[in-house]
Each structure stands twice: as structure tokens, then as C-alpha cells.
TORMI-439675 format. One record per residue: residue in three letters; x, y, z of N, C-alpha, C, O in turn. Coordinates in Angstrom, 3 decimals, m for minus. Each point is the difference from the previous one (the first is absolute). Last residue first. Layout:
# TORMI-439675
<pt residu="ALA" n_px="X" n_py="Y" n_pz="Z" ca_px="X" ca_py="Y" ca_pz="Z" c_px="X" c_py="Y" c_pz="Z" o_px="X" o_py="Y" o_pz="Z"/>
...
# end
This chain:
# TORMI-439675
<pt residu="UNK" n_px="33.997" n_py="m49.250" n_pz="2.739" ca_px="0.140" ca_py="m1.413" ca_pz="1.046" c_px="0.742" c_py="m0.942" c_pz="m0.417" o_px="0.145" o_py="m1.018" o_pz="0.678"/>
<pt residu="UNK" n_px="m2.027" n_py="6.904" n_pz="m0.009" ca_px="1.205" ca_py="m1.591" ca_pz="m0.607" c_px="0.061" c_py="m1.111" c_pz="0.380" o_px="0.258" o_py="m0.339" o_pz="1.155"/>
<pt residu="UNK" n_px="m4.513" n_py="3.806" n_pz="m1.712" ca_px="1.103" ca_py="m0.736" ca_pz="0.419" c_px="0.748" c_py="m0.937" c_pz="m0.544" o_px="m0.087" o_py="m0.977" o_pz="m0.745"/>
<pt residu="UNK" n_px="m2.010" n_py="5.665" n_pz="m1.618" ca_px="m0.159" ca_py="m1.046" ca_pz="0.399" c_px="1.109" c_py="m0.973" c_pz="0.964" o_px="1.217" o_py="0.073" o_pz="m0.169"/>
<pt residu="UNK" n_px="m3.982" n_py="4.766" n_pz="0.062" ca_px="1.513" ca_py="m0.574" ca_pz="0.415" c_px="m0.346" c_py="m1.655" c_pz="m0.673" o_px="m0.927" o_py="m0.607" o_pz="0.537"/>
<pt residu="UNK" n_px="m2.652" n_py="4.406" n_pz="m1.289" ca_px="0.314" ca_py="m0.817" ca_pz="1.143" c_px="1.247" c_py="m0.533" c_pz="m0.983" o_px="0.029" o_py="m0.126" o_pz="m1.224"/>
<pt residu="UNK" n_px="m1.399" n_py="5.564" n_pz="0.845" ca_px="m0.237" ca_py="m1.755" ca_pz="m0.566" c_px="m0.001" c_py="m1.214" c_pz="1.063" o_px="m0.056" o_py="0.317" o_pz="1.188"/>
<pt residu="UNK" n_px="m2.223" n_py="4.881" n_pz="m0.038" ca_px="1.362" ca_py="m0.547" ca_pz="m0.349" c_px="m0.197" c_py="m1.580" c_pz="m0.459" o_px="m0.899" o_py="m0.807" o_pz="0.238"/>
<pt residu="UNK" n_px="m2.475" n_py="4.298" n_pz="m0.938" ca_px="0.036" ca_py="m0.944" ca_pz="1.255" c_px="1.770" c_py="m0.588" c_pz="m0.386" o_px="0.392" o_py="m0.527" o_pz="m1.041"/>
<pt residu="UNK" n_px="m2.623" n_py="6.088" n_pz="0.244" ca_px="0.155" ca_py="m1.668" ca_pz="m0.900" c_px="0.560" c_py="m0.881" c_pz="1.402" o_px="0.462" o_py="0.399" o_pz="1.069"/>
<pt residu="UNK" n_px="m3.724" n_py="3.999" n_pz="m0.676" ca_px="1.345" ca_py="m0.798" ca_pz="0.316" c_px="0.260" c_py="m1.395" c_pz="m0.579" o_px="m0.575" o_py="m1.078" o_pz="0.151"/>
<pt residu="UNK" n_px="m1.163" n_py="6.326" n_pz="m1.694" ca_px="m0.907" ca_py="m1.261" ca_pz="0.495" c_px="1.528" c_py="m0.741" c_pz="m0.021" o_px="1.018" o_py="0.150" o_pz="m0.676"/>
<pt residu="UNK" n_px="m1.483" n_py="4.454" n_pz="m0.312" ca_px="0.309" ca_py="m0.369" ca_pz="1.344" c_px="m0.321" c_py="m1.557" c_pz="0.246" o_px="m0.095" o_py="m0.474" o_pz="1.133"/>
<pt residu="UNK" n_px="m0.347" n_py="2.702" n_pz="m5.319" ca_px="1.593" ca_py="0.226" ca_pz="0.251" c_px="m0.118" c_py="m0.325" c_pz="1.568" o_px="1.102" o_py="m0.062" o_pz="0.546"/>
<pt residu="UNK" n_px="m5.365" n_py="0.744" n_pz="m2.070" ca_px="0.977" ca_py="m1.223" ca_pz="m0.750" c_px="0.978" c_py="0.014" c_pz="0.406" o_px="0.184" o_py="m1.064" o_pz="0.592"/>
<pt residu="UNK" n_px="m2.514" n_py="4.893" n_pz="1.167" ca_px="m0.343" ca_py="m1.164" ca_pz="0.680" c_px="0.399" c_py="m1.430" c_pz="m0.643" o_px="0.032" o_py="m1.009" o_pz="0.704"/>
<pt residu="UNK" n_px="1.428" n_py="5.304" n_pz="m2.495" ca_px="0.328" ca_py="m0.414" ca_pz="1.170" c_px="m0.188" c_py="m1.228" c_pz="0.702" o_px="0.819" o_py="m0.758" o_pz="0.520"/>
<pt residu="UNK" n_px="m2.739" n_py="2.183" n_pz="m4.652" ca_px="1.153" ca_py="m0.810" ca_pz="m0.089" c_px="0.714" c_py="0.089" c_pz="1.573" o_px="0.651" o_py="m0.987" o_pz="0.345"/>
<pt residu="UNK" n_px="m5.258" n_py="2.476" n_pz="m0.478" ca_px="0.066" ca_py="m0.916" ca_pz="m0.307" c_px="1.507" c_py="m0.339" c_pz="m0.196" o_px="0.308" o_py="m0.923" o_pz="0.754"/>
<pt residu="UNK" n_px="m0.653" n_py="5.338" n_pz="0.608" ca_px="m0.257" ca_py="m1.118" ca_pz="1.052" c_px="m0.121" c_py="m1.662" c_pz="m1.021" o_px="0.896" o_py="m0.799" o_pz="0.272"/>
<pt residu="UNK" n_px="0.085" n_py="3.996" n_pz="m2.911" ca_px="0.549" ca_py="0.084" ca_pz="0.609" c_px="m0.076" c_py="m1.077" c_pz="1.385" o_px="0.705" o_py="m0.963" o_pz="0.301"/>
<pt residu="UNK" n_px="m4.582" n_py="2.140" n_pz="m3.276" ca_px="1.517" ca_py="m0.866" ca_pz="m0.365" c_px="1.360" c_py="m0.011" c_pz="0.039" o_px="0.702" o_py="m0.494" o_pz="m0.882"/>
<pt residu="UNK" n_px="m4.078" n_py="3.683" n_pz="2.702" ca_px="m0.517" ca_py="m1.380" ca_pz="0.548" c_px="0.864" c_py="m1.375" c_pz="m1.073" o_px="0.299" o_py="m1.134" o_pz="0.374"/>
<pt residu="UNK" n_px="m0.002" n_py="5.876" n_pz="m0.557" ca_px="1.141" ca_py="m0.781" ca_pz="1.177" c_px="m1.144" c_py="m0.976" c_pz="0.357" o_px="m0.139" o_py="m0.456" o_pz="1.135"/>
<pt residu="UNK" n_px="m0.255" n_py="2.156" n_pz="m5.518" ca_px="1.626" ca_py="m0.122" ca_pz="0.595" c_px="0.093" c_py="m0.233" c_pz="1.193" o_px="1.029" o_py="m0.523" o_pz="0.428"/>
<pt residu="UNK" n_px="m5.822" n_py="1.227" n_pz="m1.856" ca_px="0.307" ca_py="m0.615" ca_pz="m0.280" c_px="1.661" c_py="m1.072" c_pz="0.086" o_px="0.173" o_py="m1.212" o_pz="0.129"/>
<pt residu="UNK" n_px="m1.996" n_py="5.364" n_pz="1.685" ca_px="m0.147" ca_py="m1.076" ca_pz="0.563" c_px="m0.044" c_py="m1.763" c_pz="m0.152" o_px="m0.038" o_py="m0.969" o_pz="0.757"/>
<pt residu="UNK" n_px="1.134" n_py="5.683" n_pz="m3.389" ca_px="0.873" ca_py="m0.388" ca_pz="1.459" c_px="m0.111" c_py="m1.411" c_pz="0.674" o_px="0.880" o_py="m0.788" o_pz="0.347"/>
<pt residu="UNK" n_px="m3.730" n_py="2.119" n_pz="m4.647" ca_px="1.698" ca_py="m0.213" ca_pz="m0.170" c_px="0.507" c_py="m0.476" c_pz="1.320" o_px="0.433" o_py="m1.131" o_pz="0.218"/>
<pt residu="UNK" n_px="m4.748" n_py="3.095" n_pz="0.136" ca_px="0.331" ca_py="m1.446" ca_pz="m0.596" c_px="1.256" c_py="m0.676" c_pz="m0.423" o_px="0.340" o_py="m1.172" o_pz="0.156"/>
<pt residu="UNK" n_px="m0.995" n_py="5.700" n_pz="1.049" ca_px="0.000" ca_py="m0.948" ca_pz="1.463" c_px="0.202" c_py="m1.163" c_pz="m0.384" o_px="0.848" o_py="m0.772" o_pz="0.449"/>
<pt residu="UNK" n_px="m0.749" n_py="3.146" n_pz="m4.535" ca_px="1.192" ca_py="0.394" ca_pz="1.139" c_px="m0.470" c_py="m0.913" c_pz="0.855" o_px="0.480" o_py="m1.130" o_pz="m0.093"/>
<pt residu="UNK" n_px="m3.983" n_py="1.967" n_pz="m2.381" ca_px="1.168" ca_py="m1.348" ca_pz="m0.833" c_px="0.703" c_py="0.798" c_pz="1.308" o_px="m0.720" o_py="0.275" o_pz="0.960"/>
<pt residu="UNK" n_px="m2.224" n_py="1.841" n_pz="0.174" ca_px="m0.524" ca_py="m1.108" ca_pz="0.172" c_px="0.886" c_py="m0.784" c_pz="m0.874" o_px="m0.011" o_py="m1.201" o_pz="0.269"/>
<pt residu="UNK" n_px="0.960" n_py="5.519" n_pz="m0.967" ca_px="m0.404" ca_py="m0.193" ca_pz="1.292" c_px="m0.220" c_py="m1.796" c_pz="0.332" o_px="0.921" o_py="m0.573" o_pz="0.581"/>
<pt residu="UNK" n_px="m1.503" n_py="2.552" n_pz="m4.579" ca_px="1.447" ca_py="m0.100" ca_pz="0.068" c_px="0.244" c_py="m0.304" c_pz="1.243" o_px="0.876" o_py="m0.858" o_pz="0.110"/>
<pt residu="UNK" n_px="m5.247" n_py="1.333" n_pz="m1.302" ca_px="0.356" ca_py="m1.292" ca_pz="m0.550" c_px="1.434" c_py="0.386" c_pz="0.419" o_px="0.403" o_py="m1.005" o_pz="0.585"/>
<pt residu="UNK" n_px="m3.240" n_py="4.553" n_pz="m0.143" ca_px="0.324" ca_py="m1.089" ca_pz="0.797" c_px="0.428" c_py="m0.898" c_pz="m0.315" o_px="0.295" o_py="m0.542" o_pz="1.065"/>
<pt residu="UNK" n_px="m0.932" n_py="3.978" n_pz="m4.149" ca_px="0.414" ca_py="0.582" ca_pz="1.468" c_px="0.607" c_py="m1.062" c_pz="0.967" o_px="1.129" o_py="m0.019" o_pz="0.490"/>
<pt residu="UNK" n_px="m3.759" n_py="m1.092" n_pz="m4.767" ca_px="2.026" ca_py="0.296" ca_pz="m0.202" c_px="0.222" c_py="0.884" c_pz="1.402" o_px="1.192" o_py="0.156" o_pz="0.266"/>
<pt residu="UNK" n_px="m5.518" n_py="m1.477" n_pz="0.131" ca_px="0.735" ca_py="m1.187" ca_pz="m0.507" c_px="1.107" c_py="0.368" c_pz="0.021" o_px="0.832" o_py="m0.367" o_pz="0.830"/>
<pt residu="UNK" n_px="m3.691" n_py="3.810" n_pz="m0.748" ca_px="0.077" ca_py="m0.375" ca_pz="0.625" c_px="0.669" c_py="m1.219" c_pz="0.249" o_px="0.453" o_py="0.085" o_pz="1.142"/>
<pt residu="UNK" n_px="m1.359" n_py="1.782" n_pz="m4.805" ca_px="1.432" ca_py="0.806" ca_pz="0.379" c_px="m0.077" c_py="m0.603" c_pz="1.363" o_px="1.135" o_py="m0.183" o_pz="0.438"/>
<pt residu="UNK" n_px="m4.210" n_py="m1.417" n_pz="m3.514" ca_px="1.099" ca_py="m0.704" ca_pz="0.037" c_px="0.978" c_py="1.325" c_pz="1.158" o_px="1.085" o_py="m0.313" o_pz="0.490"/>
<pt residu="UNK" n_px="m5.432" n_py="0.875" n_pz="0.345" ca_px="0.441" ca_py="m1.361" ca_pz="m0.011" c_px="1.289" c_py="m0.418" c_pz="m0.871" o_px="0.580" o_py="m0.998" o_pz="0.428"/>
<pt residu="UNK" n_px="m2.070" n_py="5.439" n_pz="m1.256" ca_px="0.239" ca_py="m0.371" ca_pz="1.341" c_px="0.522" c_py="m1.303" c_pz="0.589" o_px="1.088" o_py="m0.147" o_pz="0.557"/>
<pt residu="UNK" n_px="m2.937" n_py="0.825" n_pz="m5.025" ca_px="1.149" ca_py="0.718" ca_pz="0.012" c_px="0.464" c_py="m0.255" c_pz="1.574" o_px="0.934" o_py="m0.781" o_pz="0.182"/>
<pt residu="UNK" n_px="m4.926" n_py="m0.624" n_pz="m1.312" ca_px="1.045" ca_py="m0.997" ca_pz="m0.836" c_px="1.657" c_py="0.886" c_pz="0.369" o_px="1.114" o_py="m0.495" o_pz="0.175"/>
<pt residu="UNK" n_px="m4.910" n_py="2.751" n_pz="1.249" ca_px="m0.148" ca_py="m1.078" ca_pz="0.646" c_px="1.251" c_py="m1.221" c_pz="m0.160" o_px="0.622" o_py="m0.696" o_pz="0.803"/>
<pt residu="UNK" n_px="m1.796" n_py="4.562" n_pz="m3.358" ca_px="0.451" ca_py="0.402" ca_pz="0.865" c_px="0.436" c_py="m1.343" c_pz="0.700" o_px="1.182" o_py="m0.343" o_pz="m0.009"/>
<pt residu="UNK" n_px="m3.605" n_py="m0.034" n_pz="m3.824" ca_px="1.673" ca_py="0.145" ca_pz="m0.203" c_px="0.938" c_py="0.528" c_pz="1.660" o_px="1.187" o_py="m0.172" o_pz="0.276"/>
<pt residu="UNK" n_px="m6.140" n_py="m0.551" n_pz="m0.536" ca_px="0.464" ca_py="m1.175" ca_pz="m0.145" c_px="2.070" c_py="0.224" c_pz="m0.144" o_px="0.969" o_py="m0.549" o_pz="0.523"/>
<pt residu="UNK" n_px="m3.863" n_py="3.925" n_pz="m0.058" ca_px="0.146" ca_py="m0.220" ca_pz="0.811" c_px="0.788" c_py="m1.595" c_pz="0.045" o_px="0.851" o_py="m0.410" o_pz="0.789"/>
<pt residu="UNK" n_px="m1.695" n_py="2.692" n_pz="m4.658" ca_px="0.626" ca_py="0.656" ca_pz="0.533" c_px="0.413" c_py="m0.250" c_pz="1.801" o_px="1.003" o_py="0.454" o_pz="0.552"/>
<pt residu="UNK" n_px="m4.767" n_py="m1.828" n_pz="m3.352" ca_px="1.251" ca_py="m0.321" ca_pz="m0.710" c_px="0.892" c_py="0.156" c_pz="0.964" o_px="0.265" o_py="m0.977" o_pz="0.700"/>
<pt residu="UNK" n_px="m4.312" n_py="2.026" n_pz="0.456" ca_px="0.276" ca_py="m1.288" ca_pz="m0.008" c_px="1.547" c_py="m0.322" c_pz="0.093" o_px="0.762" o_py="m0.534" o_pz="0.806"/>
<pt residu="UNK" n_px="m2.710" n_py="4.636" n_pz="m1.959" ca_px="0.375" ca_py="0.108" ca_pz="1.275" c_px="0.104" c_py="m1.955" c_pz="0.252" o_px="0.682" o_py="m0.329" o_pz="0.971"/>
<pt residu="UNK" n_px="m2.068" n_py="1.619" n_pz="m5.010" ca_px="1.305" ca_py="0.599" ca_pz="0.075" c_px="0.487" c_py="m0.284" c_pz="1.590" o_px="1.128" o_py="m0.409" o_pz="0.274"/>
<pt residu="UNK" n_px="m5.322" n_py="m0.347" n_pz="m1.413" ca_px="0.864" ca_py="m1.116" ca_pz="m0.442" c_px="1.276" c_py="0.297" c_pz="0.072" o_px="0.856" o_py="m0.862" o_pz="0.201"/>
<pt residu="UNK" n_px="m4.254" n_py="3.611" n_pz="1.005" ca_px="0.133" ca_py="m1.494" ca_pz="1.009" c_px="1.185" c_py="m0.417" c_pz="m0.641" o_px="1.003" o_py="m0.314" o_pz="0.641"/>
<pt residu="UNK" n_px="m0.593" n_py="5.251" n_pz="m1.683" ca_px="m1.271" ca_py="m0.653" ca_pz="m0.583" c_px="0.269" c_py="m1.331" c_pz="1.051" o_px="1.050" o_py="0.079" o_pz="0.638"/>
<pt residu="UNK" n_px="1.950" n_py="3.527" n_pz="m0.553" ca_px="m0.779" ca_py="1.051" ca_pz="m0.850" c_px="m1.499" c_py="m1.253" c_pz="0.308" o_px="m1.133" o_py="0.441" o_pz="0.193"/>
<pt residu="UNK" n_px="5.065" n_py="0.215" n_pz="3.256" ca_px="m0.259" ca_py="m0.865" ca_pz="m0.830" c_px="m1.219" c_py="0.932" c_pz="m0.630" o_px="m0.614" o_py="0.900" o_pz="0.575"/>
<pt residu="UNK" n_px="2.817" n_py="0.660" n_pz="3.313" ca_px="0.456" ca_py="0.444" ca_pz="m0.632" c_px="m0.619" c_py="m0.964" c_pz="m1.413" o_px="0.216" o_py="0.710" o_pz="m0.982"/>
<pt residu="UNK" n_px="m1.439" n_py="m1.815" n_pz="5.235" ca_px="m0.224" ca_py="1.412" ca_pz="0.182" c_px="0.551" c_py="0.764" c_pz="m1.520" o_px="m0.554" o_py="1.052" o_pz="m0.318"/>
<pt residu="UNK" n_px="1.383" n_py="m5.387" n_pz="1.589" ca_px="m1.378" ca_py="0.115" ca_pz="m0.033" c_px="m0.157" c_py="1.599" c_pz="m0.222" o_px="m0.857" o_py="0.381" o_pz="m0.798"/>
<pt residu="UNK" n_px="5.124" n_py="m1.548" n_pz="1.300" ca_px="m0.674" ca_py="m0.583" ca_pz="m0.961" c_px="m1.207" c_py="m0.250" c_pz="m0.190" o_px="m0.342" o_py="m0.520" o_pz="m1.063"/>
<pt residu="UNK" n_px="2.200" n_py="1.916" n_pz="4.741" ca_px="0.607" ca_py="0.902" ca_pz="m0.840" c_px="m0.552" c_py="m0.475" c_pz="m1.143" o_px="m0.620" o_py="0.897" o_pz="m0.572"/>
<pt residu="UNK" n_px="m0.242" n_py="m3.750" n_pz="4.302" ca_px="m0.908" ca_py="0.971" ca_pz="m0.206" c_px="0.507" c_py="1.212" c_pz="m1.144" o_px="m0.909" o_py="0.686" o_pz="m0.468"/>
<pt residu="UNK" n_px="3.319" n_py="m4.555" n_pz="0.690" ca_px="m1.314" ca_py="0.050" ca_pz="m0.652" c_px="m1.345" c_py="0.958" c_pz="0.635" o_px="m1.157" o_py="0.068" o_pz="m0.416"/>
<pt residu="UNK" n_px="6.263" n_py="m0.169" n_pz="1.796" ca_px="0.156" ca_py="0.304" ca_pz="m1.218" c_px="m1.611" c_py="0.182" c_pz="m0.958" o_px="m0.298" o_py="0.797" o_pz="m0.889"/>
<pt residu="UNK" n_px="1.028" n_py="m1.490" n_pz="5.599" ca_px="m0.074" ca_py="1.440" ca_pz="m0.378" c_px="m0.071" c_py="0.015" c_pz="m1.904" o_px="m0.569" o_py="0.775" o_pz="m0.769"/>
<pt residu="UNK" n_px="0.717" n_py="m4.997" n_pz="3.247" ca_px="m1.429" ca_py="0.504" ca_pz="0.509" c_px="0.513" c_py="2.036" c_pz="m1.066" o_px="m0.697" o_py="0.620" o_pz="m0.803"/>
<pt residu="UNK" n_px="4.543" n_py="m3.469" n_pz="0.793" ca_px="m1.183" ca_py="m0.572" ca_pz="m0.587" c_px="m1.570" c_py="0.943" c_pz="m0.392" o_px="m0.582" o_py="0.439" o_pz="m0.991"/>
<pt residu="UNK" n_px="4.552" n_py="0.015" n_pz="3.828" ca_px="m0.081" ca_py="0.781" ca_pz="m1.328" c_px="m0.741" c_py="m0.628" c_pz="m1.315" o_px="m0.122" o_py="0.317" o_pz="m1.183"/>
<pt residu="UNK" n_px="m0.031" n_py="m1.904" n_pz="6.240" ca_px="m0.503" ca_py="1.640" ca_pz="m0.729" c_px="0.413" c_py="0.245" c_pz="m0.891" o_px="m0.612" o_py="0.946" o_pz="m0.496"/>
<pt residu="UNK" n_px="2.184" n_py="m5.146" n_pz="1.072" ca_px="m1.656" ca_py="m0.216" ca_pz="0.459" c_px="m0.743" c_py="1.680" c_pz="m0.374" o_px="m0.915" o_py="0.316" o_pz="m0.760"/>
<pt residu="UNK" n_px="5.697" n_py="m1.016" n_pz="0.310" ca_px="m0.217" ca_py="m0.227" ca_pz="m1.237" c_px="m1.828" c_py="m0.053" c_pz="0.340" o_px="m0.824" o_py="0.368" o_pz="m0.837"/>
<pt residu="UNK" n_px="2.919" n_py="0.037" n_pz="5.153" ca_px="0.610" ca_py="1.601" ca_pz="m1.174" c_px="m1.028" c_py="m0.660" c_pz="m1.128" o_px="m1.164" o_py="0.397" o_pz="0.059"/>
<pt residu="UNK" n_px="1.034" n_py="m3.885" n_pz="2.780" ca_px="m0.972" ca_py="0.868" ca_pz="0.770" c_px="0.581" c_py="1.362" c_pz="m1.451" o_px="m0.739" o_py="0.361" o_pz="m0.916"/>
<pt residu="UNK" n_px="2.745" n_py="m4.302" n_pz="0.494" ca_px="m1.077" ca_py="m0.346" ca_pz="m0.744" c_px="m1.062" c_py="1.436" c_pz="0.682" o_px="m1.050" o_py="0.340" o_pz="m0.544"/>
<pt residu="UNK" n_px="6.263" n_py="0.111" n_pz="1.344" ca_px="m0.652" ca_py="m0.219" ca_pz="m1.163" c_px="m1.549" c_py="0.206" c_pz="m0.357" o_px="m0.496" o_py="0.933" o_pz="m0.632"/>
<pt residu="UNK" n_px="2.197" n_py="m2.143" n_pz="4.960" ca_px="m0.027" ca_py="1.557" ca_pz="m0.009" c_px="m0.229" c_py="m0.135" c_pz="m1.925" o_px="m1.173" o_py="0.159" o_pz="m0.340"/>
<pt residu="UNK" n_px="0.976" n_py="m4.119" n_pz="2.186" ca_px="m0.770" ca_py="0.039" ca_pz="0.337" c_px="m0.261" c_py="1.790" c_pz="m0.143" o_px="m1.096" o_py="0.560" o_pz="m0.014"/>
<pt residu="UNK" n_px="5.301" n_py="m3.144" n_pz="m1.304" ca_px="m1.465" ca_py="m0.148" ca_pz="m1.037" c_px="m1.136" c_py="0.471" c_pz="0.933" o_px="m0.928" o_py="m0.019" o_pz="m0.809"/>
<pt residu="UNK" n_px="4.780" n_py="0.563" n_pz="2.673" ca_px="m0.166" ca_py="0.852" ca_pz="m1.016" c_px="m1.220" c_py="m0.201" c_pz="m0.970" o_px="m0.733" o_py="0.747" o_pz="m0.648"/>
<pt residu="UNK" n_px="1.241" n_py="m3.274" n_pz="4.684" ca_px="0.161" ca_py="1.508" ca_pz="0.608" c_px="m0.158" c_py="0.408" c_pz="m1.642" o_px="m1.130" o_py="0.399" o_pz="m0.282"/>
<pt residu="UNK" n_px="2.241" n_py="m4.509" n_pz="m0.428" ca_px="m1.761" ca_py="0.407" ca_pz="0.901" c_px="m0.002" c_py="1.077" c_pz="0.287" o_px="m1.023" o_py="0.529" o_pz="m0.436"/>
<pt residu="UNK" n_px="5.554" n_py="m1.988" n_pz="m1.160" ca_px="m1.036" ca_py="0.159" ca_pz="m1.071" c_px="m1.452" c_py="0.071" c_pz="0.369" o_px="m0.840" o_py="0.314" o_pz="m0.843"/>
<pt residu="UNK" n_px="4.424" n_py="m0.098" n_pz="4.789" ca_px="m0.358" ca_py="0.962" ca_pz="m0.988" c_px="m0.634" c_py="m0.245" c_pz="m1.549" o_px="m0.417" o_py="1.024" o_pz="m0.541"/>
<pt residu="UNK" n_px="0.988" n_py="m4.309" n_pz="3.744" ca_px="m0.740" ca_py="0.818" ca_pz="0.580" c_px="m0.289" c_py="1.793" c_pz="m1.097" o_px="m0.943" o_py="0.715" o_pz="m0.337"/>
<pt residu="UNK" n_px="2.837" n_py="m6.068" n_pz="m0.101" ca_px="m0.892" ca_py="0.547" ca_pz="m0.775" c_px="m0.857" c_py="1.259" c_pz="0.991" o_px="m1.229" o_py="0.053" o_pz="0.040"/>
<pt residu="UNK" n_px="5.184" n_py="m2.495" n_pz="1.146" ca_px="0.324" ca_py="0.647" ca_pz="m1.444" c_px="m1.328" c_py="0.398" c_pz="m0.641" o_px="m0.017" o_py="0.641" o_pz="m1.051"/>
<pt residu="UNK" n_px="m0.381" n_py="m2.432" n_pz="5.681" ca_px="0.711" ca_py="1.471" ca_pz="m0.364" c_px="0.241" c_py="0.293" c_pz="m1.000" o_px="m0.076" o_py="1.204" o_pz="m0.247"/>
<pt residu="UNK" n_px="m2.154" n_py="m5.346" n_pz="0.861" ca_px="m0.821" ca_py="1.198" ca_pz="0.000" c_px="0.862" c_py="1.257" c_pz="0.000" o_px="m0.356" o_py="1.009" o_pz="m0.609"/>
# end
């Protein structure tokens, strides 16, 4: 959970900013649209537009932790190989 504290903190400040510039962008667009359909349009592009910038905001965020935790959890895994105890041979007797 620590490598993933700051992609929550940011995606959660993200989705609230991109949430109003949402809400502001389509009242601007209601207010400014000549006819429905236009104001359709236009909102749809908004929408499309947001959602990806929202994505390329966070996504870099969220590969990184994924990266980290990915390295030291294969880390611990070859540790934990490199510790396993081989059984020594048996001797054979002389007889």
C-alpha cells in the first residue's frame, strides 16, 4: 500500500479538478451553443477530451508504483531462493 499512496492522493485530486472542469465546461456550453445538437456535439468532445487528459495525468503515477513494487517484490522473491538450504550429500562408507 505505500507505493500506492500517492497515485490515490493524485488520482483522487485529478478526478475532483477534471470533475469541475467538467461541470463548468458544459454549463459554458450550454450557454454558448446556437441549437441541441451542437450542444451535444460539443459536449461529447468535451467529455472525450477530459477523459483522455485525465488518463495521461494519472497513468504515469500508477506505472511507477507498479514498477516499484513490482522490483522489490522480485527482489524478495530471489532472496528468498538464494536462501533455501541444500542438504549436504551423504558420504559414502568405506568398507
Amino acid at each position: 500500500m505505500r507505493y500506492f499512496r500517492l497515485p490515490l492522493i493524485v488520482t483522487g485530486v485529478a478526478i475532483v479538478v477534471f470533475l469541475i472542469l467538467g461541470i463548468t465546461g458544459i454549463i459554458m456550453i450550454d450557454r454558448t451553443a446556437r441549437n441541441d445538437q451542437e450542444k451535444v456535439a460539443r459536449g461529447t468532445l468535451l467529455g472525450q477530451g477530459l477523459g483522455t487528459l485525465l488518463s495521461l495525468v494519472v497513468a504515469p503515477f500508477w506505472i511507477i508504483a507498479a514498477a516499484k513494487m513490482g522490483k522489490e517484490r522480485r527482489a524478495a522473491l530471489a532472496e528468498q531462493k538464494s536462501k533455501v538450504i541444500k542438504k549436504p550429500k551423504k558420504k559414502k562408507e568405506i568398507e
